[in-house]
C-alpha positions in Angstrom: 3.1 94.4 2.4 6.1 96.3 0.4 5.8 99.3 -1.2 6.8 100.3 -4.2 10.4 101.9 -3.3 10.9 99.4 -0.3 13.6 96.8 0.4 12.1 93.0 0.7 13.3 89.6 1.1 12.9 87.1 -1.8 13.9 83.3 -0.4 13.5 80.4 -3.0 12.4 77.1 -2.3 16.2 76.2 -2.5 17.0 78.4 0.6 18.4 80.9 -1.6 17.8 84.7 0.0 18.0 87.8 -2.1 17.5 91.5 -0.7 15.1 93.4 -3.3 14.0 96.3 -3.9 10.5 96.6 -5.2 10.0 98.9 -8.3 7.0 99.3 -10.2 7.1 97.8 -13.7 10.0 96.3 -13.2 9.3 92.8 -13.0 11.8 90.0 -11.2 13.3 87.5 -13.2 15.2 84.6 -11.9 15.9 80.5 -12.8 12.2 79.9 -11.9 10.7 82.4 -14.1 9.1 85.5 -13.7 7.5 87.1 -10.5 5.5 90.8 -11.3 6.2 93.5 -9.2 2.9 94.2 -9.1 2.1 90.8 -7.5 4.6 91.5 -4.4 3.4 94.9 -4.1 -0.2 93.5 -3.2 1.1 89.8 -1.0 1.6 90.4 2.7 5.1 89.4 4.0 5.1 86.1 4.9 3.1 85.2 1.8 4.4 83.0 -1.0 3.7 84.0 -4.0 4.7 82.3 -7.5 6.6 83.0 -10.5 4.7 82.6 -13.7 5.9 79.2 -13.9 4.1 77.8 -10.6 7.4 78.0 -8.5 6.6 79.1 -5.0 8.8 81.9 -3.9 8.4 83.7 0.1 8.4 87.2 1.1 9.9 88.4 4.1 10.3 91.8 5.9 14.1 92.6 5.6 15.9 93.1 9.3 18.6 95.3 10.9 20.9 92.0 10.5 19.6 91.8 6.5 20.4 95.7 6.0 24.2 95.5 7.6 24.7 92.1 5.9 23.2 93.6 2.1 25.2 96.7 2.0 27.8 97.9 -0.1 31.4 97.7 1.0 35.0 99.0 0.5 36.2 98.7 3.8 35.9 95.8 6.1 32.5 96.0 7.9 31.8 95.2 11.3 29.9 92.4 11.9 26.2 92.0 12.9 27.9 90.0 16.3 29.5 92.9 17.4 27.3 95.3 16.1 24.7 93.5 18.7 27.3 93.9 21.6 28.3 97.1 20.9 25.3 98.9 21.1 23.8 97.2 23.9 27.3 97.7 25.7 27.1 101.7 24.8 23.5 102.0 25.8 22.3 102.6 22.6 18.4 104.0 22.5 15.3 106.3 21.3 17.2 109.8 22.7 21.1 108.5 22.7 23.4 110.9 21.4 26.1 108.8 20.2 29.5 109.5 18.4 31.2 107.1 16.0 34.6 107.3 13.9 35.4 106.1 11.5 32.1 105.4 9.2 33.5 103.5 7.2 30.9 101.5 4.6 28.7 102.6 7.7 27.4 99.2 8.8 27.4 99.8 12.6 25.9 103.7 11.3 22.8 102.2 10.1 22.6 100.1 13.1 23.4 103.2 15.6 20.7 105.2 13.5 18.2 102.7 13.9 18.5 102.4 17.6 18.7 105.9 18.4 15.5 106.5 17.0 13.4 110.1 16.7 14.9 111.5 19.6 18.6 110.6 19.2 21.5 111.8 17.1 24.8 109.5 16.0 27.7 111.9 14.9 29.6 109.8 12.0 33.4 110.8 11.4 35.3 109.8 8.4 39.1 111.3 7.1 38.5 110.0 3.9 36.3 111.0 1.0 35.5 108.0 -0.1 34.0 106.3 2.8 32.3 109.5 3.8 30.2 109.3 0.1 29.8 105.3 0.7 28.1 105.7 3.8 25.9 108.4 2.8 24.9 105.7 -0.2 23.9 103.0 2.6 22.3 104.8 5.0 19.9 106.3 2.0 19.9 102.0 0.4 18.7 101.2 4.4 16.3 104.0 4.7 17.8 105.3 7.6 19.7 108.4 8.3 17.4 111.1 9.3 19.1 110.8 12.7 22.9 110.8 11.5 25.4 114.1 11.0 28.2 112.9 8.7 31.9 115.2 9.3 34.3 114.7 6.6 37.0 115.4 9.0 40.3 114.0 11.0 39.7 112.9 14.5 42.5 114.2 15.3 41.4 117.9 14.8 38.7 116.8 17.5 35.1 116.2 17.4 32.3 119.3 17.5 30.4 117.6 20.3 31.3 118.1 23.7 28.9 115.9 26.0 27.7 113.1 24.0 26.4 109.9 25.4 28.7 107.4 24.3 31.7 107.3 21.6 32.7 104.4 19.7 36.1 104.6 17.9 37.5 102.0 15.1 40.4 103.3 14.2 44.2 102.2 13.4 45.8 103.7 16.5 43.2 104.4 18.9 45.8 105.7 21.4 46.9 108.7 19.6 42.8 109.8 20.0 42.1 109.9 24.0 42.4 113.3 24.5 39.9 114.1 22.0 37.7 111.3 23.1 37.8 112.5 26.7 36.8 115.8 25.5 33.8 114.9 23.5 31.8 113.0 25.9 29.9 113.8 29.4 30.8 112.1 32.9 30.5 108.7 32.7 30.0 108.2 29.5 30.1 104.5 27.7 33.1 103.9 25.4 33.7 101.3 23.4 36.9 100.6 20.7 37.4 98.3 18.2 40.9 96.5 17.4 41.9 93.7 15.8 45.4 92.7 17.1 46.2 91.6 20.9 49.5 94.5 20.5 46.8 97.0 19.7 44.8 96.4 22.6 47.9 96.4 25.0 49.1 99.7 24.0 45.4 101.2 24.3 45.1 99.7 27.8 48.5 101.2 28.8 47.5 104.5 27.2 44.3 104.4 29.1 45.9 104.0 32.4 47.2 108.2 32.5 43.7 109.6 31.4 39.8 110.0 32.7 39.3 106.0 31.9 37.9 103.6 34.3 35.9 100.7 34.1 37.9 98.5 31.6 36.9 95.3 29.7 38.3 93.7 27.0 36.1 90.7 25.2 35.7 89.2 21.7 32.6 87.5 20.5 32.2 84.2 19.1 29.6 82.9 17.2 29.0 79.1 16.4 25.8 78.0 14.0 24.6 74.8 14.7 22.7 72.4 11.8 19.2 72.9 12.8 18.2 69.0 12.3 16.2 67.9 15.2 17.4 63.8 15.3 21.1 64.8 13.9 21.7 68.1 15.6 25.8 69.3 15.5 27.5 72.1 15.2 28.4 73.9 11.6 31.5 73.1 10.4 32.5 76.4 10.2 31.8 79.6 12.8 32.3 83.5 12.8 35.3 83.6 15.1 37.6 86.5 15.9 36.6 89.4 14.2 38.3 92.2 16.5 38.7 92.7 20.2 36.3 95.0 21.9 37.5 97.5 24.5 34.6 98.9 26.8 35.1 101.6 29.3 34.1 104.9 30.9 34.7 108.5 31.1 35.7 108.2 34.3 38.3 110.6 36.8 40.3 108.6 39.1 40.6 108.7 42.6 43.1 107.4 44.9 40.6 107.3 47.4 38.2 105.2 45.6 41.7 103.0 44.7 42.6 102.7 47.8 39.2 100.8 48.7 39.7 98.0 46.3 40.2 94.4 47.9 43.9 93.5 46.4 44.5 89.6 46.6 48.4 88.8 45.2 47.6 89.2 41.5 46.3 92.1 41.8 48.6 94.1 43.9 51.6 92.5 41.5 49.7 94.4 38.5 48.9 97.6 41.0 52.4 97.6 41.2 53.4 97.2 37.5 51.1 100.1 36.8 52.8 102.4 39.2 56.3 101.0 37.7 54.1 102.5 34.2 53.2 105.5 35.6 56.7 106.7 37.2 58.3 106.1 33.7 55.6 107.9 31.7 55.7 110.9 34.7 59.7 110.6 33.9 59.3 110.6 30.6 57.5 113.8 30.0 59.6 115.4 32.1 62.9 114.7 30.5 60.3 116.3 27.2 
């Protein structure tokens, strides 16, 4: 059952789902009437209980999805989807040290702190004031946090950490930020990066191809409800669709050995060869510098 202080769902007969937070004496009031606080504090979840009317309202126990869907925003969030992805991608777990910039409204912070449990620690970067007070907000509405160190700093200066277990960066220009990525993370470490145009994600590929990076992916994830009508079943008509690109990769030092190993079918030796077309005119270009 909630306790007073708690967050809870409240879903009306009409389907209609509002995250509360149960206070005592103050009572909830809606179109249906009245329900007492004090009546939800003692109903299980689950329950229904009823407003003073007789309308039958449910209680449910809110989730990780409820928390990053319910929280205040002045930035553009990241969605539950890739939230999902991302930290099963980087590993995320009770013990991860993870490192994340920018916070932002901090809706993939709450979900880093919640999987990183007791024994883990998510470092949260932010450049600007604002979004470093907003996420301190909603990791305190969630009730989550303990785990989290918030830096009101510029990536750019570099993080404090030096071998964490995975980074995840969503930031404008993600290129400009791999030498200081490279140096915050251990061996092998997970990476993943956020970006929502196809131009971004080309120049961070091509930026990653002269540093400790291996191990590349680039995916998107879809989403598509379908109407949950057992003799009529169909899709929605509308889905959650392209929301950003998602790099993935690791900390990894290349070897020409290891390179020189790889099976190369026509495609691939025309790209191995455009990368070494790459890699002349970067080597030629920092020279002429």
């Amino acid at each position: 059952m909630p306790a007073y202080g708690e967050l809870f769902i409240l879903v009306s007969p009409r389907g209609k789902r509002s995250l509360k937070r149960l206070r005592e004496g103050h009572d909830i009031h809606g179109n249906d009437g009245i329900i007492p606080a004090a009546l939800v504090a003692e109903s299980d979840y689950g329950v229904e209980v009823r407003t003073l009317q007789g309308v039958p309202y449910r209680i449910y126990k809110p989730t990780l999805y409820d928390l990053v869907r319910g929280i205040k925003r002045q930035t553009q969030i990241i969605y539950p989807k890739d939230i999902g992805y991302i930290c099963m991608r980087l590993g995320i777990g009770n013990g991860t040290r993870v490192i994340e910039a920018g916070s932002g409204s901090g809706s993939l912070t709450i979900a880093l702190s919640w999987f990183s449990g007791e024994k883990g620690r998510v470092y949260t970067y932010e450049a600007r004031e604002e979004f470093y007070e907003l996420c301190a907000k909603n990791l305190a509405w969630a009730g989550v946090g303990d785990n989290v160190t918030r830096h009101l700093r510029d990536i750019a200066d570099g993080f404090e950490q030096k071998d964490a277990d995975a980074l995840f960066l969503d930031v404008r220009t993600p290129w400009e930020y791999l030498p200081q990525v490279a140096a915050a993370v251990r061996p092998g470490a997970a990476l993943a990066f956020l970006v929502p145009t196809v131009e971004q994600i080309s120049l961070l590929l091509k930026a990653m191809e002269t540093g400790p990076f291996d191990d590349m992916e680039v995916e998107e994830v879809l989403v598509r409800g379908w109407k949950p009508v057992a003799d009529r079943l169909r899709p929605n008509d509308r889905m959650v669709a392209h929301t950003g690109f998602l790099l993935f990769a690791r900390k990894q030092e290349r070897s020409a050995d290891f390179e020189s190993l790889k099976p190369l079918g026509t495609r691939e030796r025309k790209q191995k060869k455009a990368l070494e077309e790459r890699l002349r005119q970067t080597r030629q270009e920092e020279d002429a510098s």
